[in-house]
N, C-alpha and C positions, 0 to 999 in steps of 0.2 A: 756276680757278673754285672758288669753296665751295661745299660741298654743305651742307646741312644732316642733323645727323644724331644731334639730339637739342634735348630744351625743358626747361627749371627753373624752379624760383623766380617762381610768379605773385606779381605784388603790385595793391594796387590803395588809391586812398584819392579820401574824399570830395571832390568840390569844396567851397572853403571860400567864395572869394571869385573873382569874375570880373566884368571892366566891359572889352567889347573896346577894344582901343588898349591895354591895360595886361597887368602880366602877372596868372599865375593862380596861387591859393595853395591848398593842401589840407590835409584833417586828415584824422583815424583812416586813415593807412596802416596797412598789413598784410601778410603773406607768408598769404594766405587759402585756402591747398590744393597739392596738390605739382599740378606738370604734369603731363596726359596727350597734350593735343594744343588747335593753332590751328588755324580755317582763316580767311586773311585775304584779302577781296576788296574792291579798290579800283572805285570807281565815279568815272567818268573823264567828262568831255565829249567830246562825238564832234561836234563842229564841223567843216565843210568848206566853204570862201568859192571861189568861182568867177567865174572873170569868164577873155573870152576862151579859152572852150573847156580851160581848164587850172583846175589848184588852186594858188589867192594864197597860202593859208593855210590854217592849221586847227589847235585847239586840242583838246586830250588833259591840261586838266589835272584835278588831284583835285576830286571833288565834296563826298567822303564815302568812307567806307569799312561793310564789315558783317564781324563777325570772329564763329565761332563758336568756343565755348573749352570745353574739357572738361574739368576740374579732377578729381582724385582724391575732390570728393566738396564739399558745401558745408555747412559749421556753422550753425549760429543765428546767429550773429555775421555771420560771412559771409554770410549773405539778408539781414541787418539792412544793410552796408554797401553789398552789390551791387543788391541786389531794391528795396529801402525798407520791408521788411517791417517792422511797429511794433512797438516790445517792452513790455511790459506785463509785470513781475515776469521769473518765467520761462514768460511765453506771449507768440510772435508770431502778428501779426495781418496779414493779406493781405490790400489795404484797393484801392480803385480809382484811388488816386493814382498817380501816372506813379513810375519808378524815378529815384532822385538821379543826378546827372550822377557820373561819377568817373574821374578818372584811371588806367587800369591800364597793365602792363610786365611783360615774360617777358624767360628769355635764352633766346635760342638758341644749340644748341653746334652749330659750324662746324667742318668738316675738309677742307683742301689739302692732297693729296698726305703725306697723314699727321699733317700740322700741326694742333693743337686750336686754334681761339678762339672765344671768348665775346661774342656780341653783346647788349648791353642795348638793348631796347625800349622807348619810355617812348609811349605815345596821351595826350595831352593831355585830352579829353574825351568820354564814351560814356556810352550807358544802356544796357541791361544788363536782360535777362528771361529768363525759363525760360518754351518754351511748354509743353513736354511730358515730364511726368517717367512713366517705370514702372516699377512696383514689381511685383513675382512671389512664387512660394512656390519656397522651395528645393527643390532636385529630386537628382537622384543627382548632377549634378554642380553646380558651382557656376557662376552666370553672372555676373559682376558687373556693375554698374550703377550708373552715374553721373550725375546731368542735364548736359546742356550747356547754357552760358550763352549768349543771343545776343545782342550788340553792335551797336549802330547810334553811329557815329563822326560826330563834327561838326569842322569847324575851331576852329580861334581864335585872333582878332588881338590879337596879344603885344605890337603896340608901333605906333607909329604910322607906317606903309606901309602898312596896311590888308591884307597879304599875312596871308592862311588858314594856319594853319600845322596839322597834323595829328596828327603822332609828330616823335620824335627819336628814332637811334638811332645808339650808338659802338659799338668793338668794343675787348675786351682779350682779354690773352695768359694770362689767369687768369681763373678764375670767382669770387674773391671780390672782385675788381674790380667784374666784372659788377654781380653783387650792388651792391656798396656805390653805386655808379651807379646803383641802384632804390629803394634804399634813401632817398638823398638825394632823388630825383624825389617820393616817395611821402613823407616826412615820417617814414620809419621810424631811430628812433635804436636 
């Protein structure tokens, strides 16, 4: 079994174009902070069909998912692509519009039995908000402090099966693999 036992390389880029049945296109990709940490929770169907005293059936598939993400830290740029924060010269504006949908993808580093690999993440579609940032006065020591982003995941029909699709995710034996597999996902040349 792999254990996970480390995270790199956030990316994440705008929805550009999406009409379900087709696929999805993006722009301004970006590598928008180093990783500190995910936490990823899928929201599943809990259906149980019954007849004659037994269970016929029952469905457990994805609904959605909620991921929160803690990034090394968020730029201007970065709230402009994640948040939908407006820019105006050099001042952004935090306006009541909902955040832009976007694409994001981490690696994560995997290790069996000594063995490194690299799996690329790629979530297809998510918005993306900060409920609560805090800020402090230095003190004798240092604490550091980062917001975390929170994620609300949607599907999306890629082609015509009408089947929900969420994330994709490969694994290499290298992490500049990884990468370039986020790279490609996110429009990053």
């Amino acid at each position: 079994m792999n254990a996970n036992v480390g995270m790199v390389y956030l990316v994440a880029a705008t929805v550009a174009t999406y009409t379900p049945g087709t696929s999805i296109s993006y722009s301004s990709g970006t590598n928008f902070a180093e990783a500190v940490s995910a936490s990823l929770s899928w929201d599943r169907a809990d259906g149980h069909f019954y007849g004659d005293d037994v269970e016929l059936d029952s469905d457990n598939g994805v609904l959605g998912y909620t991921i929160d993400i803690e990034p090394s830290g968020l730029s201007d740029a970065a709230r402009h692509t994640l948040l939908g924060e407006t820019a105006s010269s050099d001042e952004y504006t935090i306006t009541d519009a909902a955040a832009p949908d976007v694409g994001f993808g981490y690696v994560r580093v995997m290790r069996n039995k000594g063995t490194v690999t690299y799996e690329g993440w790629w979530f297809h579609k998510a918005k993306f908000g900060v409920s609560s940032e805090e800020t402090r006065t230095k003190e004798r020591s240092v604490e550091w402090r980062v917001p975390t982003l929170q994620g609300v995941g949607a599907g999306v029909s890629l082609d015509s099966t009408g089947t929900l699709v969420f994330a994709v995710h490969k694994t290499f034996n290298d992490l500049s693999s990884a990468k370039a597999y986020l790279n490609s996902k996110a429009g990053i040349t």
